[in-house]
C-alpha positions in Angstrom: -1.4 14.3 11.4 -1.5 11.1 9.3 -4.6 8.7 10.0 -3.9 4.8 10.4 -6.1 1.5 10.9 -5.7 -1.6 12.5 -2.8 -3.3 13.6 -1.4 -6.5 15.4 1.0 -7.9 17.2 2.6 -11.3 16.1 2.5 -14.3 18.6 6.3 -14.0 20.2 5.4 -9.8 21.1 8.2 -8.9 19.3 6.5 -7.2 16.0 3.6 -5.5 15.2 1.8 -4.9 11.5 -0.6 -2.1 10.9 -2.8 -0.6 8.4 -0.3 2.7 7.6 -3.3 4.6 5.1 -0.7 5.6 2.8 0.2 2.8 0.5 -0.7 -0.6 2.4 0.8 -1.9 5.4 3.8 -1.6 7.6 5.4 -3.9 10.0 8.2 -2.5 13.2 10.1 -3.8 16.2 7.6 -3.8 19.2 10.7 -2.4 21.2 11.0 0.8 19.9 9.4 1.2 16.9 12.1 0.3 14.1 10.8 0.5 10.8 11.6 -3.2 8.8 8.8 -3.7 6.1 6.3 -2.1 3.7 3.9 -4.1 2.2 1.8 -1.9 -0.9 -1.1 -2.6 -1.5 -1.3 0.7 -4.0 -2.5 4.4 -3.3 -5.4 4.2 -1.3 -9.0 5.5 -2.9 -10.5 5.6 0.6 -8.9 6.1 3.7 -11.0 3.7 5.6 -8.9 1.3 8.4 -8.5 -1.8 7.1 -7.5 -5.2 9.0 -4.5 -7.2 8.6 -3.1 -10.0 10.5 -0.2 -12.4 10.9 -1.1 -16.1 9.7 1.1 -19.3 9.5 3.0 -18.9 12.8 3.8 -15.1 11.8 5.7 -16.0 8.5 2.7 -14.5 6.2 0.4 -10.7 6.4 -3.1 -10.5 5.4 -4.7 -7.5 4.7 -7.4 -6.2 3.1 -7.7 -3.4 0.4 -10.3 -0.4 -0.9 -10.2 -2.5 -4.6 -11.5 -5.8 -3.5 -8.4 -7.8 -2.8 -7.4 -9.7 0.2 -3.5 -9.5 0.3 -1.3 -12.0 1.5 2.4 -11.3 2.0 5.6 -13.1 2.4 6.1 -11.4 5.8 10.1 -11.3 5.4 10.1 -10.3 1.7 7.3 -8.0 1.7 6.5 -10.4 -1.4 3.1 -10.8 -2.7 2.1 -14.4 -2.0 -1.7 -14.3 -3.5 -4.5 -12.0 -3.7 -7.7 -13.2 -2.7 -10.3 -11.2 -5.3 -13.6 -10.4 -3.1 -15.3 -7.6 -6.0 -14.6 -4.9 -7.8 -13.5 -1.5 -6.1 -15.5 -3.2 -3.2 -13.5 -2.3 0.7 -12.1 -5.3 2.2 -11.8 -3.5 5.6 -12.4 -6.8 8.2 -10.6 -10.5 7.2 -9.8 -13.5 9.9 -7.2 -15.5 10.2 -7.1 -18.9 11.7 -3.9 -21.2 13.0 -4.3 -24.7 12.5 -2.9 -27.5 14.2 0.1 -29.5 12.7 -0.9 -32.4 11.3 
């Protein structure tokens, strides 16, 4: 049986992301499960459930990590965007996002 964390579901129901305790995160089709994108955040140390989230009107994943990084991800490419440092080999397990409003 493999373990897994937190996940959500992007604003338009049609996706969710979730903490896949194997090498990061992993996003599918709502509507039946499909497999479309990995995003690796490296081996995990500890298996602890981690958060991650859809931010800028679903286009971007954040996620936290077991080394101290906040990951954010191009959420077509699977691209790393930035990495927010937090500490050293310190668990990022909870992060927020927040939608603003258009200027």
């Amino acid at each position: 049986m493999r373990s897994s964390g937190h996940a959500s579901i992007n604003a338009r129901g049609t996706q969710f992301i979730m903490d896949n305790a194997r090498n990061g995160f992993s996003l599918y089709r709502l509507d039946g499960g499909a497999s479309i994108q990995e995003y690796v955040t490296g081996t995990p140390r500890r298996t602890y459930p981690k958060q991650v989230d859809f931010a800028e009107g679903s286009q971007v994943v954040v996620g936290g990590s077991d080394h101290g990084i906040v990951y954010i991800f191009d959420r077509k490419t699977g691209g790393v965007l930035q990495k927010l440092h937090h500490g050293r080999d310190e668990l990022v397990q909870t992060i927020a996002v927040r939608q603003l409003a258009a200027p």
